[in-house]
N, C-alpha and C positions, 0 to 999 in steps of 0.2 A: 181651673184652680179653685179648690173650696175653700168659702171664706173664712173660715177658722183658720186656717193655713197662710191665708191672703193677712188676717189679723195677727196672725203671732209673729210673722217675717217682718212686716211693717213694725212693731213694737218694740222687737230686737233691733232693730234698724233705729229707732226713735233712742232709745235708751242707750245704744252705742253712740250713737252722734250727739248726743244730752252730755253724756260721763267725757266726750273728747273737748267738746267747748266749755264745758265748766269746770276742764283740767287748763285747756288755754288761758282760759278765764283769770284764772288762779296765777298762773306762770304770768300773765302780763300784767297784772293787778302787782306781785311780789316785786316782778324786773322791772315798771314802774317807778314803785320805792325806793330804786335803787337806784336808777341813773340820773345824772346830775345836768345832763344836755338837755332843755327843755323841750326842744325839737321830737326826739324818740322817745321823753318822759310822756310826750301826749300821746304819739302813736300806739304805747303801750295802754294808756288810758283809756284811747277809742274804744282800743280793738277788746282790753277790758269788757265794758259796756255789749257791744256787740255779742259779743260770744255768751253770757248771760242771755239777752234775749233769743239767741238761735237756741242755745240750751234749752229755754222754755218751749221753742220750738218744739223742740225733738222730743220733749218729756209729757209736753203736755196732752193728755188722753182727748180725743174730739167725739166723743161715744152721744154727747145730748149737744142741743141748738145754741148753748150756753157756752161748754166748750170749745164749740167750734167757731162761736163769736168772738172768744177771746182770744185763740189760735190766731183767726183773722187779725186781727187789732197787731199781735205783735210781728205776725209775716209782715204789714204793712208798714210797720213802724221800722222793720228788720232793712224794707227796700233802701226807704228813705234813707235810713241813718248810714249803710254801707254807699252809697252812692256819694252822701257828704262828705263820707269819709277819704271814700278815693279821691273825690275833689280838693279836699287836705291836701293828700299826698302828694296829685300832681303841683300843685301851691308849693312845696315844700321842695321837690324836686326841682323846680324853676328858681327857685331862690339858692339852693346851693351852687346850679351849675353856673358856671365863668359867665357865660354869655346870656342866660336868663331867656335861655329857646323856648318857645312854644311846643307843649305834648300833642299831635296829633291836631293841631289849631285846636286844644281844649277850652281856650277864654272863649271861644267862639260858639263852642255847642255845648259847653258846660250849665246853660243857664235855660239852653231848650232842655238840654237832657233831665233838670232836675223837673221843671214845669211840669213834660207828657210826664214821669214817673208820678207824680204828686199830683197832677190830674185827673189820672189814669186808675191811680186809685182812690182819688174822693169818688170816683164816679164808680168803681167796685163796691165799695164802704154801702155807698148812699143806694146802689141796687139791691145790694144782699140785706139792708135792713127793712125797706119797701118790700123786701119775698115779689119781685117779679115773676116771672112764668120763666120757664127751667126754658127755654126757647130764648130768651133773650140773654137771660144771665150764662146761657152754654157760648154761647158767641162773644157778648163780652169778654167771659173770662179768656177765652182761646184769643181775641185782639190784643188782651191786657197783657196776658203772658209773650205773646209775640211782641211787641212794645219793650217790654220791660226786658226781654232777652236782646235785643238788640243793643238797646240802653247798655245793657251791662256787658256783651261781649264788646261795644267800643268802648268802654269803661277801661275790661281787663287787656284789652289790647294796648292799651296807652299803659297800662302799668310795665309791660312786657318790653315796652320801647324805653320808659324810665329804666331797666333794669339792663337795658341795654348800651345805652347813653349816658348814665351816672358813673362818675370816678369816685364815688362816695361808696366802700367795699360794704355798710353795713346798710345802709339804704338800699342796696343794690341786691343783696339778697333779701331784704324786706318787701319791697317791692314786686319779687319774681314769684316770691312762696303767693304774695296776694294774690298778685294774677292766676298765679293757677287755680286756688281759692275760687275768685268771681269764676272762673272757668267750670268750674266744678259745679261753683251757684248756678250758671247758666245752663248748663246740662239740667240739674237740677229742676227748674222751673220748667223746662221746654219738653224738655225728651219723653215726659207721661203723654204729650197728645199723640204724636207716631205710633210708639209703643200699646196705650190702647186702643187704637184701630185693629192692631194685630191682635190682641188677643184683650178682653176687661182686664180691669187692674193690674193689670201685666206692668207701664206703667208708674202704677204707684210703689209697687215693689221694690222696681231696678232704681227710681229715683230717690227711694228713704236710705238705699246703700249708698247712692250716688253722694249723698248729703253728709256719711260717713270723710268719703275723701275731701270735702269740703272743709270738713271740721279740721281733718286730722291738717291740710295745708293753709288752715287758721292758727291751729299751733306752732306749728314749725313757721311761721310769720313773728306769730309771738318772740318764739325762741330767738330768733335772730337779729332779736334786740340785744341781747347779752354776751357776755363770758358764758353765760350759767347753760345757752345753749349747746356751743362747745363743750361745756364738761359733762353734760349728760349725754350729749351721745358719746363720748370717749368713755363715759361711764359702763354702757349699754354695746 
């Protein structure tokens, strides 16, 4: 695949998943504003924040040592804050239900889970500014990614059993659009190392589209905080 080719799919990709989180962005910063339950007022708020930085993700060009330092900084910032976020969530869904169940025994590995992520990447951070030998940093990253996908498929699987187990009909769809989301992130993060053994950059391709559906079930997250989601798909 030549990499002009490899470059402009990746950038379409970058730029489509940029314009869909800083449309989420937008819809949850407005819906927000607008809800009076301080519960979903936050949820909207996180996912606010979130979606801006994925935005920068997707937009921002990594072509010099610079840019792709700063890329760095906000994928890591990206893990962190969407992990807290789900731990919100699961908090949140514990507090509304009758009996105050435990998600998947989340008080229990909620606190490893956040540790290896925030470990896991001080110790990425602190390699890639040392410039190690591409030997160590290749392996690294392949442990880091493997780590940090597990992390967040048992992340998005507890969302998936909130959306299962909640009688709360707008939390219930909140929670299911996320999990597919993280699902989407996890694909995202993982699926470049299989895929380039098959073929180079092959990879990074399928996963800048992958990060597409990502976005797009960060919006429709968004959305279903509101009225205003209902009206616009009835709109459309």
């Amino acid at each position: 695949m030549p990499i002009d080719i490899v470059d402009l799919l990746e950038e379409i990709a970058g730029l489509v998943t940029g314009a869909i989180a800083l449309l989420a962005a937008y819809r949850s910063l407005m819906i927000g504003r607008s809800l009076v339950t301080r519960v979903y007022r936050t949820r909207a708020y996180w996912l606010t924040v979130l979606m801006v930085i994925f935005a920068v993700l997707g937009i921002l060009p990594t072509y010099t040592s610079l840019e792709t330092d700063i890329s760095n900084i906000f994928f890591f910032a990206f893990l962190v804050a969407l992990l807290v976020f789900i731990d919100s969530n699961v908090a949140v869904a514990k507090e509304i239900d009758f009996f105050h169940k435990d998600i998947l025994h989340w008080n229990m590995v909620r606190i490893p889970l956040l540790v290896i992520v925030v470990a896991y990447t001080a110790v990425a951070s602190v390699a890639s500014f040392l410039g190690l030998s591409t030997t160590i940093t290749g392996v690294g990253v392949i442990g880091y990614i493997v780590v940090a996908g597990a992390a967040f498929s048992y992340s998005g699987a507890a969302m998936f059993v909130i959306a299962r187990k909640t009688y709360d009909r707008t939390m219930k769809k909140f929670v299911k659009m996320l999990g597919f989301a993280v699902l989407f992130w996890v694909l995202f993060l993982t699926l470049f190392i299989p895929l380039d053994v098959i073929y180079p950059s092959l990879g990074d391709v399928v996963t800048s589209y992958i990060a597409i559906a990502a976005a797009y079930f960060f919006y429709r997250a968004a959305m279903s905080l509101s009225m205003v989601g209902r009206i616009v798909k009835e709109a459309f």
